[in-house]
C-alpha positions as CSV (number, residue, x, y, z in Angstrom):
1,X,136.5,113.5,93.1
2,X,132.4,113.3,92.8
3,X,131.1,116.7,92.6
4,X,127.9,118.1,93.6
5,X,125.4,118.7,90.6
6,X,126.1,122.5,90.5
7,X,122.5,123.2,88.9
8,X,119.5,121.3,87.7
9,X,118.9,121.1,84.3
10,X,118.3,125.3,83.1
11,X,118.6,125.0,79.5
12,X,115.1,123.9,77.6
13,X,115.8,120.1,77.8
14,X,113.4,118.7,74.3
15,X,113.5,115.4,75.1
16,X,114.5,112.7,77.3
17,X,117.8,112.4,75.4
18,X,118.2,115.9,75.8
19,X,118.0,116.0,79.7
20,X,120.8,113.3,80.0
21,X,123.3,115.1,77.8
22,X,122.6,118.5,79.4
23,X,122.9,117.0,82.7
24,X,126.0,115.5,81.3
25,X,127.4,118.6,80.5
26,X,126.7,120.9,83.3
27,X,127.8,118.7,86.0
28,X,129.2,115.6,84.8
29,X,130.7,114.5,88.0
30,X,127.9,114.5,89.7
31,X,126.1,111.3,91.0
32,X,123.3,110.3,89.6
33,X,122.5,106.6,90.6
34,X,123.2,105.1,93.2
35,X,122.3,100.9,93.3
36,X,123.4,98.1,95.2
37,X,126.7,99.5,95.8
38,X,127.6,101.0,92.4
39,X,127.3,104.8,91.9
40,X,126.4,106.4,88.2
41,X,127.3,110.0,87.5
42,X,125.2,111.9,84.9
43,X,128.7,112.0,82.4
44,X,128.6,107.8,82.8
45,X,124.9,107.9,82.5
46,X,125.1,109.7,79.3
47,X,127.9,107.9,77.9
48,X,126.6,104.4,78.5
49,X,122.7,105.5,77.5
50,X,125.0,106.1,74.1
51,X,126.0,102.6,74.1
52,X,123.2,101.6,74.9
53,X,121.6,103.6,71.6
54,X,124.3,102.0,69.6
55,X,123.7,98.7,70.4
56,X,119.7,99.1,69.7
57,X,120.6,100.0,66.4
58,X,122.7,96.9,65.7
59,X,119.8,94.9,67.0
60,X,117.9,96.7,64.6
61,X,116.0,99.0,66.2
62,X,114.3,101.8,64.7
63,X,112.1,105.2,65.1
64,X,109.0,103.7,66.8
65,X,109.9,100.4,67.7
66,X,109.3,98.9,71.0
67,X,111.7,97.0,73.5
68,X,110.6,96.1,77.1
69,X,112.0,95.8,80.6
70,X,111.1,92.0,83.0
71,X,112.9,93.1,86.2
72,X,112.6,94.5,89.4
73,X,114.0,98.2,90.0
74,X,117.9,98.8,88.7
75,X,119.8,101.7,87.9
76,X,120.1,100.0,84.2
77,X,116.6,100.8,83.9
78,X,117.6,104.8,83.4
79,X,120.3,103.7,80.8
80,X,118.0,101.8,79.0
81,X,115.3,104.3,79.0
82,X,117.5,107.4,78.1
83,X,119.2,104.7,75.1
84,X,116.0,104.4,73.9
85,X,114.9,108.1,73.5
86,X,118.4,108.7,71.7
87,X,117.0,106.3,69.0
88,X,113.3,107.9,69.0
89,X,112.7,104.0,70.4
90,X,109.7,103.2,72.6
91,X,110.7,101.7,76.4
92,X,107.9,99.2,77.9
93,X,108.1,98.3,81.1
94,X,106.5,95.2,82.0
95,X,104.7,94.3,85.5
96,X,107.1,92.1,87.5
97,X,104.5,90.6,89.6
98,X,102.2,89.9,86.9
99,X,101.2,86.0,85.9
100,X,103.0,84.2,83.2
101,X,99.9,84.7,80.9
102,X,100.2,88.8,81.6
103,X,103.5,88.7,81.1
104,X,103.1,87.2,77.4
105,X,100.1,89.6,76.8
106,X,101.8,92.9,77.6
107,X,105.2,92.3,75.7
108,X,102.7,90.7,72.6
109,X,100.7,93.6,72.6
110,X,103.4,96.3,72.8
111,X,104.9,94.2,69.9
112,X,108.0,94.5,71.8
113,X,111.3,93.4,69.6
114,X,113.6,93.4,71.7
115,X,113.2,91.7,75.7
116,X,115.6,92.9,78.6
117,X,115.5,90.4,81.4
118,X,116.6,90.5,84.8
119,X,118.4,87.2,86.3
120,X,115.5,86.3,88.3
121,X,112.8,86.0,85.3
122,X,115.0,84.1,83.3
123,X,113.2,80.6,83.8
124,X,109.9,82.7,83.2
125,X,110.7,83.7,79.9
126,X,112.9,80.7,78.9
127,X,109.2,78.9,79.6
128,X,107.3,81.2,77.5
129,X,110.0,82.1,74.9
130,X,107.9,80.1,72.4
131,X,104.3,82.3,72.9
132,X,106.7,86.1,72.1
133,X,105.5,86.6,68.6
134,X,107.6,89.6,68.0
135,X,111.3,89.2,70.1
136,X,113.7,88.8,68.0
137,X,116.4,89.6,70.5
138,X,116.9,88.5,74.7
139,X,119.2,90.3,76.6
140,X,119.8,89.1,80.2
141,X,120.6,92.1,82.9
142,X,124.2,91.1,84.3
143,X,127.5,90.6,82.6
144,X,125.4,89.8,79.5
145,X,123.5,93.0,79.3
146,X,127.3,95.0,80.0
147,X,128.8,92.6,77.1
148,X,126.0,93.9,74.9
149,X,126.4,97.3,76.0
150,X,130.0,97.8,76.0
151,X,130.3,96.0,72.8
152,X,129.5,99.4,71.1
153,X,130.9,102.9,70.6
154,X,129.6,106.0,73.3
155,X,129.1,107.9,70.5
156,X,126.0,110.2,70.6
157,X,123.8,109.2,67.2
158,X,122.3,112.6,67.7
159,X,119.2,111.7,66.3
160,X,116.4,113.8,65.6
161,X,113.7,112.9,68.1
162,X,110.3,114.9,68.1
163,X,108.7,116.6,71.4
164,X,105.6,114.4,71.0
165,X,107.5,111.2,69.9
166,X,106.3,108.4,72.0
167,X,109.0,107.3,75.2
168,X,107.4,105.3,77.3
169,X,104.3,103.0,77.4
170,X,102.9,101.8,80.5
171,X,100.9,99.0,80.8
172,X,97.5,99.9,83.2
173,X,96.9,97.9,86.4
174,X,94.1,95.4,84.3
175,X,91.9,95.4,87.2
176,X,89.3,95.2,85.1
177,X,89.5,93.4,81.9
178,X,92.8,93.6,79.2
179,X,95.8,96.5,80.8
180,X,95.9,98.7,77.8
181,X,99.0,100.4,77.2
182,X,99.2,104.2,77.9
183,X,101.7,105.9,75.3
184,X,103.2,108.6,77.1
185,X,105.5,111.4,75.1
186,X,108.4,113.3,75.9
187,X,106.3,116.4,76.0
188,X,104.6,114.9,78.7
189,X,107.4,114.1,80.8
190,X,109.1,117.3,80.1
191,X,106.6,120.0,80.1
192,X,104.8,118.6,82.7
193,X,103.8,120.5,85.9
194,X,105.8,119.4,88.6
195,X,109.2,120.6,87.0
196,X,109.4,123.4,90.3
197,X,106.7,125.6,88.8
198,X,103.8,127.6,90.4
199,X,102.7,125.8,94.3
200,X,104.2,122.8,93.8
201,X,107.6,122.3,95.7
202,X,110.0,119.6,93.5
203,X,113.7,119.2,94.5
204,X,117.1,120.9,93.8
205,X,120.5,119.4,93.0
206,X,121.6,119.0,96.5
207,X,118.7,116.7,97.3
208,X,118.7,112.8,97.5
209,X,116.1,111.0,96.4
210,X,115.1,107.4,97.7
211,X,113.7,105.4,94.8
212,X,111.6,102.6,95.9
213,X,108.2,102.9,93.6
214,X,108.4,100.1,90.7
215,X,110.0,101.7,88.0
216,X,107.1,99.7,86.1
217,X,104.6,102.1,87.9
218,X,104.3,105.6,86.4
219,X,104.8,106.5,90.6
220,X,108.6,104.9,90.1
221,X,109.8,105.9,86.5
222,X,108.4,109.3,86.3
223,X,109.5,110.0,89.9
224,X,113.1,109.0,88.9
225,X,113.2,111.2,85.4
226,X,111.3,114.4,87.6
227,X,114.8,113.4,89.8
228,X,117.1,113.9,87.0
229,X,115.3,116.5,85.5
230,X,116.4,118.7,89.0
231,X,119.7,116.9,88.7
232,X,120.1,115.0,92.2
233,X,121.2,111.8,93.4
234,X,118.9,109.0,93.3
235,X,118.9,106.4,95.3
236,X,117.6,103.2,94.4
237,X,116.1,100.2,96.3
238,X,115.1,96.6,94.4
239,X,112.4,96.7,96.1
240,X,110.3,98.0,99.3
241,X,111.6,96.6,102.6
242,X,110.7,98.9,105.6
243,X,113.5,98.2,107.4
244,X,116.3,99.5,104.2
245,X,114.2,102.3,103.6
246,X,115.5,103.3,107.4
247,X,118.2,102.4,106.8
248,X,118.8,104.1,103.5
249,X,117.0,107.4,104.5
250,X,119.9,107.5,107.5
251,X,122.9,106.3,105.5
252,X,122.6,108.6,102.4
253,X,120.7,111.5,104.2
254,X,117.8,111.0,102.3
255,X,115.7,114.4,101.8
256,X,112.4,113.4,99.7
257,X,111.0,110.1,99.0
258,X,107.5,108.6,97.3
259,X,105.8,106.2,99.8
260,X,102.5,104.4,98.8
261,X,100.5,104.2,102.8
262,X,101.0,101.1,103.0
263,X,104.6,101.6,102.9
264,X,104.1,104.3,105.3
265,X,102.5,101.6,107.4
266,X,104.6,99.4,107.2
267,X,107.8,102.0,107.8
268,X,105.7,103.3,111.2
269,X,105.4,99.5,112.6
270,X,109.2,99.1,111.9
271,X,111.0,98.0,115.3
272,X,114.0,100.4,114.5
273,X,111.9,103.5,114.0
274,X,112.5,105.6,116.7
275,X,116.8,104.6,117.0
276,X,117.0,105.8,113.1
277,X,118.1,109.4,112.3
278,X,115.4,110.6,110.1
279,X,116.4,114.4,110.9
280,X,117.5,114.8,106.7
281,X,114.0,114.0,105.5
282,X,112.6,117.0,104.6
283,X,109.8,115.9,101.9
284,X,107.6,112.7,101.7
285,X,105.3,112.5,99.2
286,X,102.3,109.6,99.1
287,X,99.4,108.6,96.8
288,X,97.9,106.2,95.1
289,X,95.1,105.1,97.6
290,X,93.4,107.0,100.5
291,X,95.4,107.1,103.6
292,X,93.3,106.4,107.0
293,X,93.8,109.6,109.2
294,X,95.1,107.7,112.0
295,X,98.1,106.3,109.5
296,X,98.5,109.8,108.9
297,X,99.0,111.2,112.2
298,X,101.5,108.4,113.1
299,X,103.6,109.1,109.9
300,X,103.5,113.1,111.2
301,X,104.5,111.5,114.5
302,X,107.7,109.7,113.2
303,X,108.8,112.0,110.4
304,X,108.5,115.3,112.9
305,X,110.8,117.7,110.5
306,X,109.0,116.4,107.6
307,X,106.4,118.1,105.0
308,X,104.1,115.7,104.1
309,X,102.6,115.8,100.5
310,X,99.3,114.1,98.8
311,X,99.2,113.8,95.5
312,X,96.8,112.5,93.3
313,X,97.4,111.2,89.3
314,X,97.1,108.8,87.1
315,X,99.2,107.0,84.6
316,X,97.1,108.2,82.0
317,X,98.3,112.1,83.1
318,X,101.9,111.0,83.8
319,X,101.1,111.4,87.2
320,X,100.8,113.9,89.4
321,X,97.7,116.5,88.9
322,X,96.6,118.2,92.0
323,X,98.7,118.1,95.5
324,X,97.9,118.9,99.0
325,X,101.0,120.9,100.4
326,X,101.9,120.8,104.1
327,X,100.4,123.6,105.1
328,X,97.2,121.7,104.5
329,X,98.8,118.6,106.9
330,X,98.5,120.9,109.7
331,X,95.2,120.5,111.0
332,X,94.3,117.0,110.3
333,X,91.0,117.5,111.5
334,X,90.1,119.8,108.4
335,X,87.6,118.9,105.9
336,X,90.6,119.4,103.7
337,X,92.5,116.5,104.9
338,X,89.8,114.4,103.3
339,X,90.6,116.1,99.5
340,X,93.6,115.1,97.6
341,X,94.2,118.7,97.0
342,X,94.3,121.5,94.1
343,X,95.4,121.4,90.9
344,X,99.2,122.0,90.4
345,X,100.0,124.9,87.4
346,X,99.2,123.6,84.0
347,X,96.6,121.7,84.9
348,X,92.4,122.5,84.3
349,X,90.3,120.0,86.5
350,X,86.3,119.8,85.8
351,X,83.4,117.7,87.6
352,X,81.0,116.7,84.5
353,X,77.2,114.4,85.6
354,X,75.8,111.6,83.4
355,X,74.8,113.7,80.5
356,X,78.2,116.1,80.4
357,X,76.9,118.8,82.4
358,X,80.0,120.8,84.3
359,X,78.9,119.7,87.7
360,X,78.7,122.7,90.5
361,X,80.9,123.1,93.7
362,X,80.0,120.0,96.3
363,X,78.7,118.1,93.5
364,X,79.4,114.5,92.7
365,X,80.5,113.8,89.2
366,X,83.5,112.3,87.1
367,X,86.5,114.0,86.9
368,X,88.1,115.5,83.7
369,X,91.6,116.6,83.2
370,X,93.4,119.0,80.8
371,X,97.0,119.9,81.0
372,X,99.7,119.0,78.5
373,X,100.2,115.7,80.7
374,X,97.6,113.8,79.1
375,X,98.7,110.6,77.4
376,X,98.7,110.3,73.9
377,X,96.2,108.0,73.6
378,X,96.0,103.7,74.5
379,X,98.5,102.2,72.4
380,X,96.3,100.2,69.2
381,X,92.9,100.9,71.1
382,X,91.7,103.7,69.1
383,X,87.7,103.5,70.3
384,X,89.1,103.3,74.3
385,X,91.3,106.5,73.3
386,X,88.4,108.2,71.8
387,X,86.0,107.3,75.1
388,X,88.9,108.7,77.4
389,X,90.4,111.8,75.0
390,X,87.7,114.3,73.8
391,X,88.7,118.0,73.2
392,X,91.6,117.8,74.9
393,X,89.8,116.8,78.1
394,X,90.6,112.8,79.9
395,X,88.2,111.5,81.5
396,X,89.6,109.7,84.7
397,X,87.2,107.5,85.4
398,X,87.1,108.8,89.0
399,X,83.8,110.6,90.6
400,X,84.8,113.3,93.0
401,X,83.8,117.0,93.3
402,X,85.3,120.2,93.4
403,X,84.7,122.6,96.8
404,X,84.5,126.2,96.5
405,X,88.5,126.8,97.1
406,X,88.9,124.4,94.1
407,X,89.9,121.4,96.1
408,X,89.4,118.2,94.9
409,X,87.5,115.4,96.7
410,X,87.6,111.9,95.4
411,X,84.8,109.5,96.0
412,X,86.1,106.5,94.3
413,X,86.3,105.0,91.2
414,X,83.5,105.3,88.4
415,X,83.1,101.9,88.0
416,X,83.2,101.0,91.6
417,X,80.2,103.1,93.1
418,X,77.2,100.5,94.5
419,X,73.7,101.0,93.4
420,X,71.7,99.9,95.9
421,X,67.8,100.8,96.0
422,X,68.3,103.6,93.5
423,X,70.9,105.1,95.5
424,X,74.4,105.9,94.7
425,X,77.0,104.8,97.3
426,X,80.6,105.2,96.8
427,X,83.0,102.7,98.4
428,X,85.5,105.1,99.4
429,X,83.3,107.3,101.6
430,X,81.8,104.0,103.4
431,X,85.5,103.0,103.9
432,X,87.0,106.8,105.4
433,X,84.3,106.3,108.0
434,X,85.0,102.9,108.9
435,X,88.7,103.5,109.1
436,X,88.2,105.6,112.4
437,X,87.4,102.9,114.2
438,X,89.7,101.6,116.8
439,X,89.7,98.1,116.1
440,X,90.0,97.9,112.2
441,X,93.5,97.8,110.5
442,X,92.6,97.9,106.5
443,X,88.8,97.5,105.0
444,X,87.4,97.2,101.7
445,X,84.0,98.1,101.2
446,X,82.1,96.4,97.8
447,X,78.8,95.8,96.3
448,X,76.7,92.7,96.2
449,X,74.3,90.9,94.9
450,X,70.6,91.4,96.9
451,X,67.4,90.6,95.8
452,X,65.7,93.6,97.7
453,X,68.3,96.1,96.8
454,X,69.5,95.3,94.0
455,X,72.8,95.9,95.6
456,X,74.3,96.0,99.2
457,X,76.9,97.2,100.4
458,X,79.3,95.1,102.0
459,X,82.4,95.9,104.7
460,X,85.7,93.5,104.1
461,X,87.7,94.1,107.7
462,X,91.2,93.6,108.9
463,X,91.3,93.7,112.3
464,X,94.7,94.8,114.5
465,X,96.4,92.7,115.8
466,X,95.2,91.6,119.1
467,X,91.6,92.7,118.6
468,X,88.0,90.5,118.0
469,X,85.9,90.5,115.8
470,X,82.8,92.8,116.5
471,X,80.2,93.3,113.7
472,X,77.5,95.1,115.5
473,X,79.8,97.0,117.3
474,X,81.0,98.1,113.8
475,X,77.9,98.5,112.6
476,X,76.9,100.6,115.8
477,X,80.1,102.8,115.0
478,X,79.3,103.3,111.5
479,X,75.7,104.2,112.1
480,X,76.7,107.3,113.7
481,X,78.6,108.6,110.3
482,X,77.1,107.5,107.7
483,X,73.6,108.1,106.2
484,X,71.3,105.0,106.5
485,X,71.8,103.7,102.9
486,X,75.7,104.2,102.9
487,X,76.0,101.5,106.3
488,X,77.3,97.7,105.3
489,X,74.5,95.5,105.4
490,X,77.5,92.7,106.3
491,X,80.7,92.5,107.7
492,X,83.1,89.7,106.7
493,X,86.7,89.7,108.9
494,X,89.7,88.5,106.3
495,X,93.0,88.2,107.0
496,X,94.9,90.8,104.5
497,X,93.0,92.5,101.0
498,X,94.2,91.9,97.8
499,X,96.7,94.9,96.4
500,X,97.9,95.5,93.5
501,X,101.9,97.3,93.3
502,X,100.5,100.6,93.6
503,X,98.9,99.8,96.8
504,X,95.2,100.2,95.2
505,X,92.3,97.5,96.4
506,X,91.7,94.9,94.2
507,X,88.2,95.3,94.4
508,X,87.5,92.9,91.4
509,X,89.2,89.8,93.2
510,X,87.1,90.5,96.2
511,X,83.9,90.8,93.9
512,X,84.5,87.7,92.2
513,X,83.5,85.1,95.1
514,X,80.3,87.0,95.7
515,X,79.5,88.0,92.0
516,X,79.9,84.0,90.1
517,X,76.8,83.0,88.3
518,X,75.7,86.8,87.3
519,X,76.7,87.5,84.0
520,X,77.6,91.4,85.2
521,X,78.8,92.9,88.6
522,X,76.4,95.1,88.5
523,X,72.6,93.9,89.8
């Protein structure tokens, strides 16, 4: 009989190995996958992540080295991970939407020895098997990949693995430039904040979790080890699809999930909405990218016995960093609904200007974090670690400011803001006011090339469905909330914007067309 996991994991779990066979013992019979059918307790996850071990050894496979993951979400991808850590081995996820050339790129750069390969990437990597300089060994996801596995003992090595031993490294989106690869550390994972302590609310054992980040995205594999970590049952999807999130949330009695917004739009203009029982759902949590108010208050709408959490991170800080809890939710109207919250226990947040000045309250700045989350540094890019890492402080490459309450408001990316006539705009506060209006959908806002300003700033729409096209009506609309430098000089009406998996803008794809012939996007 499957038990219930009688307690999450109370002894001091060290590493990711540790948490599995912890979890193992305390409640072995409890489920903790659940994929396409086939349901993992934490005893099997333990013994097969042993296997697993084993047969990374065999392959040789050492303290250090790396192996990477081509697939799209599995339950395999926990084995592998936690069969890694029991070798002091290095898991890399690669992208699985990412171009043949990025493909070859991340596993050459992570040195990766060893390649697992889901079914569907096989001709992919058959084509570029040649260009892997370091693979020595390919090991398809299927009845190969259990062959491999079973093939070996479930014998625990037991070897010694240190706190601040490297465990994962994920690759960053590359919206700009090369992705470098972010080495994070068991201490990261494990000591991190959102293990149930000080404001922010994580799960107990008798929650269900719905899986559907990428496991690829630090939003998907550090969501699923914070899920074993409290010892529930995770539930996981390939891939998004609005309609089997529904369906899942109903079926298994789903109580938290991590939805992007737009999957949240996507779940909220689902024909089956309103004839699913949603009444388990207790917790969603979202990120990522802004979410338009109006999104908001239709997800509040449809989820009705639902706290809603923001959450703001980066891969760089193993995630999550500051949260807005529900009680923040309930007037949506509050200049607090436009923050992405405080910062959760554990973590120091500071608003520095151009020349390292600490910024004061209401002042724009870029935003440093300190908190035992902080990566270890970019795998092989020592100058990019030193520009990021500096006294213990990361810079996140995001300008915001702090309120008085210690809320944190995001402007946008450093990188992103528009200089136009000497003035400072930030795309994200251009786009929050353009969101309100009535006929737009999705919008991008970006800079330009303009021989008066330097810079202008330019509106991308989507319109809803049904509606025209109406610049000057726009324009009209946006005049009223936004000072006179802030308004889109132009409006140009697309059909969909560019996104990358974790739902942020590719703002660099949309520059591109506009920016050719300047030798920086900058003017």
């Amino acid at each position: 009989m499957i038990e219930s996991a009688s307690s999450a994991c109370t002894e001091p779990a060290e590493t990711l190995a540790d948490l599995v066979r912890r979890l193992a013992r305390q409640s072995p019979g409890a489920v903790a996958l659940a994929y396409d059918g086939r349901e993992t307790t934490y005893c099997e996850l333990d013994n097969l992540s042993n296997r697993v071990a084993q047969a990374l050894i065999a392959a040789g496979i050492r303290s250090g080295s790396r192996v990477a993951i081509l697939d799209k979400n599995t339950d395999v991808f926990f084995q592998i991970v936690s069969g890694a850590s029991k070798v002091d081995a290095v898991l890399v996820p690669i992208n699985a939407r990412l171009a043949p050339p990025e493909i070859v790129f991340a596993i050459n750069d992570a040195e990766a020895e060893v390649l697992f390969v889901g079914e569907g990437f096989i001709a992919i990597v058959s084509s570029l098997r040649e260009q892997l300089r370091t693979v020595r060994h390919i090991v398809v996801l299927g009845s190969e990949y259990e062959r491999w596995r079973d093939g070996h003992p479930a014998d625990d090595l037991e070897c010694t693995v240190s706190l601040d031993s490297i465990c994962l490294q994920l690759y960053t989106s590359g919206t700009t430039g090369f992705p470098k690869g972010v080495q994070l550390t068991h201490r990261n994972f494990i000591l991190s904040p959102p293990q149930g302590r000080g404001r922010w609310r994580w799960w107990t054992p008798d929650d269900v979790m719905l899986l559907v980040m990428p496991l690829f995205h630090i939003a998907g594999c550090g969501t699923g080890i914070f899920g074993l970590y409290s010892g529930q049952k995770i539930i996981i999807q390939r891939e998004f699809n609005p309609s089997e999130v529904l369906q899942a949330i109903e079926r298994y009695q789903v109580t938290n999930a991590f939805l992007v917004p737009a999957m949240l739009l996507a779940v909220v203009a689902e024909k089956r909405r309103e004839t699913v029982d949603l009444s388990s759902l207790r917790q969603i949590i979202y990120g990522a990218s802004p979410i338009p108010a109006e999104l908001l208050r239709r997800s509040l709408q449809l989820f009705r016995q639902t706290n809603f959490f923001q959450v703001y991170g980066l891969t760089e800080t193993t995630g999550v960093i500051t949260v807005l809890e529900p009680e923040d939710h309930r007037e949506l109207g509050h200049s607090r609904m436009k923050s992405c919250g405080r910062a959760v226990d554990g973590v120091e947040l500071r608003v520095v200007g151009g020349n390292g000045q600490i910024m004061p309250a209401g002042k724009v700045g870029e935003i440093l974090c300190r908190t035992v989350q902080n990566m270890q540094g970019y795998w092989k890019r020592a100058e990019d670690s030193a520009r990021t890492l500096e006294d213990g402080w990361l810079r996140t490459g995001d300008a915001g400011y702090l309120d008085q309450d210690g809320y944190l408001f995001i402007h946008d990316r450093i990188k992103d803001m528009i200089v136009s006539g000497g003035e400072n705009v930030y795309p994200a506060e251009v786009e929050s006011a353009l969101y309100g209006h009535s006929d737009i959908a999705d919008v991008a806002v970006i800079g330009v090339p303009d021989e008066r300003w330097g810079e202008a700033v330019k509106a991308l729409v989507v319109l809803k469905q049904g509606r025209r096209a109406d610049a000057p009506g726009i324009m009209e609309y946006a005049r009223g909330r936004l000072a006179g430098y802030k308004l889109p000089k132009s409006i140009d009406f697309v059909d969909e914007l560019p996104r990358n998996p974790s739902g942020k803008i590719l703002k660099r794809a949309l520059r591109e067309r506009f920016w050719k012939g300047h030798e920086r996007q900058v003017n």
